[in-house]
N, C-alpha and C positions, 0 to 999 in steps of 0.2 A: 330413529327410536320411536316405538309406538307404544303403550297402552297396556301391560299384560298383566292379564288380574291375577296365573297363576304364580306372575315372580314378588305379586306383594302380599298374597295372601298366606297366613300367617301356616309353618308347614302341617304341624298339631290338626289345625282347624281344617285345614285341605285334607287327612288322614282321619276326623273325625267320624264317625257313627255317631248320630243323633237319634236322642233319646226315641222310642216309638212307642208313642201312647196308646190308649186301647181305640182313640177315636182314629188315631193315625191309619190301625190295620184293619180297620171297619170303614168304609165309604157309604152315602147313601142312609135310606127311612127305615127304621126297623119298629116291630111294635112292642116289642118287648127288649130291654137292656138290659145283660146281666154278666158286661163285660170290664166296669170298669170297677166294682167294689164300691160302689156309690149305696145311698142309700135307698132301698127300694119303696119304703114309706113316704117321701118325702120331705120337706124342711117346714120348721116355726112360720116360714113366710110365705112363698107358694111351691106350688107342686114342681114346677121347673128347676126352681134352684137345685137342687140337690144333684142336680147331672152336671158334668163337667161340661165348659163352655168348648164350641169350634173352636180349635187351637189354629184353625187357617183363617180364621174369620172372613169364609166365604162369601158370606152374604154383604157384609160390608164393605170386602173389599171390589164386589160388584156394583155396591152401588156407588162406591167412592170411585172405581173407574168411569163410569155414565158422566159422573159431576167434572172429573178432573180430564177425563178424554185421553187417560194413560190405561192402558192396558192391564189388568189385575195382576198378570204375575209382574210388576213392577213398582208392584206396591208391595211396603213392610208396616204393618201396622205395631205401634210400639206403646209401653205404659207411659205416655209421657215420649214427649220427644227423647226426652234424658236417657231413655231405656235405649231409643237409635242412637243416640250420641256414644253410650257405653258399649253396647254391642258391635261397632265398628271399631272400636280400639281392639275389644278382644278377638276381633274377627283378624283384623290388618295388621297390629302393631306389636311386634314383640320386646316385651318387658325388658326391662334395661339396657336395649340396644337400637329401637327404633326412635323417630321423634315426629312429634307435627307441626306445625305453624299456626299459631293463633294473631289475630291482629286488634290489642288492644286499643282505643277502649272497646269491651263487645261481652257475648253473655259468658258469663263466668263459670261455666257448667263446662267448658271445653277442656280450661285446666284442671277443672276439679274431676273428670274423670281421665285425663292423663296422670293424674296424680294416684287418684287411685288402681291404674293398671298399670304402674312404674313404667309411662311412657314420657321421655324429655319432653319440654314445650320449646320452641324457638319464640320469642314475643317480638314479631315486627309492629310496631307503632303503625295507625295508618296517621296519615297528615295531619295538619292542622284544621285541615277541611273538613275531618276524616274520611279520607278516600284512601285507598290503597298505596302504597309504598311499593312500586312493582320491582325496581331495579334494588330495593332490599331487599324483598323475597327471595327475588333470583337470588341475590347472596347466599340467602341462607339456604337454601334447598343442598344437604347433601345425599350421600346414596341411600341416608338412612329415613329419610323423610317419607313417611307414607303417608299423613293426611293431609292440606290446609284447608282449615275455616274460614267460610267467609259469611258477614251476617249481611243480610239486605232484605228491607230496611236493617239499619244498623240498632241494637241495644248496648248503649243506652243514648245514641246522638239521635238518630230516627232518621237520617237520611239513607237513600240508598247508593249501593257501590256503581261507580260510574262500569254501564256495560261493556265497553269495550277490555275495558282492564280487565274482566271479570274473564270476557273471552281472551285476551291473552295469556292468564294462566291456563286455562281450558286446553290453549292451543298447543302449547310447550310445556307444561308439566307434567309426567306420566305418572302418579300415584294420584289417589284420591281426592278431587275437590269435593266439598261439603258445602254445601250454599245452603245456608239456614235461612227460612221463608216464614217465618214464624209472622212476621207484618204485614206480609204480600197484600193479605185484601187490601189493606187502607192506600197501596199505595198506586200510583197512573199506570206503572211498569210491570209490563208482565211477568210472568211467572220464567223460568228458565227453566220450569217442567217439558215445555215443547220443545225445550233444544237434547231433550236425553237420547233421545236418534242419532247425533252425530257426537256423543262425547261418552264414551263408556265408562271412561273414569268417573262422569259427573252422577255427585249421589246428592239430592232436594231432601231437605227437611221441611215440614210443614204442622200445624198440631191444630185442635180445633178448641183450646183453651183460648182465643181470641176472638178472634171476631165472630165465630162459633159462639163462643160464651160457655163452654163446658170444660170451664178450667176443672170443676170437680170432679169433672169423672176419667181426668187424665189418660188421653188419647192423641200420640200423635203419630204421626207417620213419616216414611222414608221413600222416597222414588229413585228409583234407580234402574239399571240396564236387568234383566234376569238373571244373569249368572250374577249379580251384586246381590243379589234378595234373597238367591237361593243359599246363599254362604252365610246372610245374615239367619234366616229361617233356619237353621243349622245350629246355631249356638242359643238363638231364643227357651227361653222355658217353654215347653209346651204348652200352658192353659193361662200366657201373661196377658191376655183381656179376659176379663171377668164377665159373665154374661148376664148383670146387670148393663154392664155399658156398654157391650154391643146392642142391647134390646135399646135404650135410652136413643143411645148414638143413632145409630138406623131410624130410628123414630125420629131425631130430629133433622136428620137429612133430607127428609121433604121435604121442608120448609125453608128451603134454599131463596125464594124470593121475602119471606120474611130477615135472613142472613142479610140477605141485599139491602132491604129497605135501613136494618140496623147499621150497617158500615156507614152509609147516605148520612145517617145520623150522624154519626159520631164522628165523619169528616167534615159538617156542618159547623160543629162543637166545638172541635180542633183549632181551624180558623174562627170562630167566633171568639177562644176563648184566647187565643193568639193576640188578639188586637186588644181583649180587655187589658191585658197581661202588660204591655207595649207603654200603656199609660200610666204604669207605677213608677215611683222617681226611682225606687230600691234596683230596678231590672233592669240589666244592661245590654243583654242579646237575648232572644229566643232563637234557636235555632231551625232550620227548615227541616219540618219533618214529614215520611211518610208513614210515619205508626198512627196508634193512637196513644200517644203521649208526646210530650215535650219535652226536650231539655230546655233550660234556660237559667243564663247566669246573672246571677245576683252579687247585691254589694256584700250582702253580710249571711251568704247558707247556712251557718251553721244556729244562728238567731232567727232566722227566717224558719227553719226546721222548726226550733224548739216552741217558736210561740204559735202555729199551727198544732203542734200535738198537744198543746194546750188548749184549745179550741177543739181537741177532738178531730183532727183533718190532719191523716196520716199521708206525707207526698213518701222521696226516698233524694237521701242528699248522697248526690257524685264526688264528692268534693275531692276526695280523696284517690278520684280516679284518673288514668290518663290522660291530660287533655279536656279534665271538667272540671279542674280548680275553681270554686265557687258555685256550682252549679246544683241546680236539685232538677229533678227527671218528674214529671205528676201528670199522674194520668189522666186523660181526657172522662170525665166524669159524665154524669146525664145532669141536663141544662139546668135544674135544678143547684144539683151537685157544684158545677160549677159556678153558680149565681154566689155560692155560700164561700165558696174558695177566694174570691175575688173580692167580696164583703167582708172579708176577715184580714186578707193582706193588706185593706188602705186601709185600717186601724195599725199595722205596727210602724213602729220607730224606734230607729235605732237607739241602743241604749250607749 
C-alpha cells in the first residue's frame, strides 16, 4: 500500500472548477486595468489599495522559497495558519463520514475546525512525556481516517516529537500527516520541510506570527508536495492575502538576519528565565522546552493566575488540560518583561 492523493481527496473537490478571478485570466504588467470593477479613482489611503491583491502571491511565495529552499509551487500561503488547517479538512475530509487524529494536549484549532466541517476527531493522548503514543495511533487509524496532527514543538508542553516516531507514522500511514512547525525557529531540530521529497503525504505548517513577529498581519503557510497545493489553491478564496501584508510581509523578509538575531534573544530569555523560575518554592517542574514559552507546574495555578492579573501580567493557565494539571504556559517576554514577571511572583503566598 502506497500514498494516493486521488483515493483521499475529497470527490466534490477533485470534480471542482475553481473560482477564475479576473487577475487569474490576465498574467503579467499592464498599464491600464479595467478588468476587474475596481475602483479607477483610487482609495482614502493610497493609490494601490484599490486593486485587488495577487491571489497567487507570487512575489512572496518567491521569496519564501529563496529563504525556505522549497520550491514555490509547494508552497500555500494561508490567512493565518488556521485558514491551511481549514482548508485541508475541506479539501480531504468528508463531513460526517471521515475522521483525523489529534494528539492532545496541542493547539486546539485542529478540533475546532473538525468541528466545524462535521469531521470525527480520534483524541490519542501523547505520554506523559508528551511524546507520541504510536501503537495507539495505529489503533485508531481506520479506513476513514484522512488526516493526523502532529505539533513539534509541541503547544502547549514546548517540547518536540521524538523524530523517529514522527518518521514511523510517515512510513506506514497513507493519508495525510500534518506536522505543525509553528515553534520550529526556537527549536535545535530541523524543519521536516527537507524531508517533503520522500513523503507525499507529508503537508508542513509554518506561520510568521512567531518568531517573525507578525502575529498582526496573520500569514501563515503550508508545504507540501504540488499536487497537495494545487488542490489546496483550488478551494482557497481568491484574493485571502490582503495586499497590505504581502507589501508588509515581503518587506520584512529581508531582514532575515535581524529574525535571527531576535530568536538568539529570546532563547537567551527562555533559559534565563528558566532558572529564575526554578528558585521559587510555589514551582515544581518547568518543563524542557523548544518554543518560546514555558509550561511549568505549580502548587496552586489557579491563585498563581489570579494574582498576576492583578498586577496586570497576563500568563494562560493549562490547568484544565491534558496532562497540565496545575500548570500555567507564559511566554518568554523581553528581559525586561520578564525581570517584572519574576518580581511579582516572590511576592505571592499562598492564601
Amino acid at each position: 500500500m502506497s500514498f494516493n492523493l486521488e483515493e483521499i481527496i475529497r470527490p466534490n473537490i477533485r470534480d471542482l472548477i475553481p473560482y477564475s478571478s479576473a487577475r487569474d485570466e490576465f498574467h503579467g504588467q499592464a498599464n491600464i486595468y479595467l478588468d476587474a470593477n475596481e475602483n479607477s479613482l483610487g482609495s482614502p489611503l493610497m493609490k494601490w489599495y484599490n486593486r485587488y491583491p495577487d491571489p497567487h502571491q507570487s512575489k512572496l511565495k518567491d521569496k519564501l522559497s529563496s529563504i525556505k529552499a522549497v520550491s514555490a509551487d509547494k508552497i500555500f500561503i494561508g490567512n493565518g495558519s488556521d485558514e491551511c488547517i481549514d482548508i485541508l479538512f475541506r479539501c480531504f475530509c468528508e463531513p460526517g463520514l471521515d475522521n483525523v487524529i489529534v494528539c492532545p494536549p496541542t493547539y486546539g484549532m485542529y478540533s475546532v475546525s473538525a468541528a466545524i466541517n462535521n469531521v470525527a476527531v480520534k483524541n490519542v493522548n501523547l505520554t506523559a512525556n508528551f511524546q507520541l503514543d504510536l501503537a495507539a495511533i495505529e489503533e485508531a487509524i481506520d479506513e476513514h481516517t484522512k488526516m493526523i496532527f502532529l505539533c513539534s514543538p509541541n503547544n502547549p508542553s514546548g517540547n518536540s516529537l521524538i523524530r523517529e516516531d514522527v518518521e514511523m507514522i510517515l512510513n506506514n500511514y497513507f493519508g495525510l500527516v500534518v506536522i505543525d512547525e509553528a515553534y520550529i525557529n526556537f527549536s535545535p531540530h530541523r524543519s521536516f520541510i527537507h524531508e517533503l521529497a520522500d513523503y507525499p503525504n507529508l503537508v508542513i505548517l509554518q506561520t510568521l506570527s512567531k518568531a517573525w513577529g507578525l502575529a498582526a498581519l496573520r500569514l501563515g503557510l503550508a508545504f507540501a508536495d504540488e499536487k497537495i497545493i494545487r488542490v489546496m489553491n483550488k478551494v482557497k478564496p481568491p484574493y485571502n492575502i490582503n495586499q497590505a501584508t504581502q507589501d508588509l510581509v515581503l518587506k520584512a523578509l529581508d531582514e532575515v538576519q535581524q529574525v535571527n538575531d531576535m530568536i538568539v534573544e529570546l532563547v537567551k530569555e527562555r533559559e534565563s528565565l528558566t532558572e529564575k523560575l526554578k528558585d521559587l518554592p510555589f514551582v515544581e517542574k518547568i518543563y524542557p522546552s523548544d518554543a518560546n514559552f514555558l509550561l511549568v507546574k505549580v502548587i496552586d495555578a489557579d491563585g498563581i493566575y489570579q494574582f498576576l492579573l492583578e498586577k496586570g501580567i497576563v500568563v494562560r493557565n493549562r490547568s484544565k488540560v491534558t496532562h497540565c494539571e496545575g500548570c500555567l504556559r507564559i511566554t518568554v517576554g523581553t528581559k525586561s518583561e520578564n525581570e517584572l514577571l519574576v518580581d511579582a511572583l516572590k511576592h505571592f503566598t499562598k492564601s
